[in-house]
C-alpha positions in Angstrom: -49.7 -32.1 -25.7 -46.9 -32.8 -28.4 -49.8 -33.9 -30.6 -52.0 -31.0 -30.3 -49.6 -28.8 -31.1 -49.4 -30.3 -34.5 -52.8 -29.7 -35.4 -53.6 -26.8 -37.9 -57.1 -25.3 -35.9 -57.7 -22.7 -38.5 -57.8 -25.1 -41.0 -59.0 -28.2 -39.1 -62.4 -28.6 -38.4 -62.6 -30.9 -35.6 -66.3 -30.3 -33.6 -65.3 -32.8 -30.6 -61.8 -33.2 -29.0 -61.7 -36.2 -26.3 -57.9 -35.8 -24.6 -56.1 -37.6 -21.6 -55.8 -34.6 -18.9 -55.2 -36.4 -15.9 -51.4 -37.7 -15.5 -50.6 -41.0 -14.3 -49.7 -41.8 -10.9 -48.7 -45.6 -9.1 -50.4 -44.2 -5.9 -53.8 -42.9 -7.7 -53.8 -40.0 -7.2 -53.6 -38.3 -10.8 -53.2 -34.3 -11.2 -55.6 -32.4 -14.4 -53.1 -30.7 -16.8 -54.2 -27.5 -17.0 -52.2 -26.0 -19.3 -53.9 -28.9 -22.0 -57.1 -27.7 -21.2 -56.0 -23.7 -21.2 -54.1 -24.5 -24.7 -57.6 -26.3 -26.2 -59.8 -23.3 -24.8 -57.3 -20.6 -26.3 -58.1 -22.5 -29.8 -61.8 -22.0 -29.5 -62.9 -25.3 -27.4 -65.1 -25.4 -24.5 -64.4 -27.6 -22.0 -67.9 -29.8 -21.7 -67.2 -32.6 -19.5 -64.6 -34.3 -17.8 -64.7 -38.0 -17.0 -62.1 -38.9 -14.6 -59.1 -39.4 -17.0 -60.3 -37.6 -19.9 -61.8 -34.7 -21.0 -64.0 -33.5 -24.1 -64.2 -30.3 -25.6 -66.6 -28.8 -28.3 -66.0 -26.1 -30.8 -67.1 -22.8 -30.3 -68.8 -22.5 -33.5 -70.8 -26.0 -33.2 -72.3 -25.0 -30.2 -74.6 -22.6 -31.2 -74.6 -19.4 -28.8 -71.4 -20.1 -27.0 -69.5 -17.6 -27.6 -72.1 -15.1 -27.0 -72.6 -16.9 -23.5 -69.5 -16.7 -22.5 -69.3 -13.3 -23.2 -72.7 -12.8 -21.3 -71.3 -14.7 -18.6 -73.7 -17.1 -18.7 -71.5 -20.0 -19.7 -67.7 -20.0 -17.9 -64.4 -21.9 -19.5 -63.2 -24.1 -17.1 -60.1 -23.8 -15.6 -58.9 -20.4 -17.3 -56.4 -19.2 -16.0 
């Protein structure tokens, strides 16, 4: 989290974001951090697909129609909350 917050998303136009959400545990049994995924949504990411540990968002804007399908309700942001 400490690096994303360093990023400048007005100015930075990253399209894909592939993070670590899923904390480590001895036992296997990791937890999602949500507020990771709430943080990436609130700067205009959708959450596409997770893959166990990680998880990859797109940008709004690079997926043409998003925003409007969210809006719709047609599309959903994982995880808000």
């Amino acid at each position: 989290m400490e690096i994303l917050n360093t990023i400048d998303y007005k100015s930075t136009y990253t399209k894909v974001i592939c993070v670590e959400t899923l904390s480590y545990f001895t036992k296997g049994k990791g937890k999602k951090d949500i507020n990771i995924i709430n943080f990436l949504q609130e700067q205009d990411y959708i959450l596409y697909a997770y893959i166990y540990i990680n998880s990859i968002f797109f940008r709004c804007t690079c997926w043409v129609g998003a925003s409007e399908l969210i809006k719709q309700g047609r599309m959903r942001l994982f995880y808000r909350v």
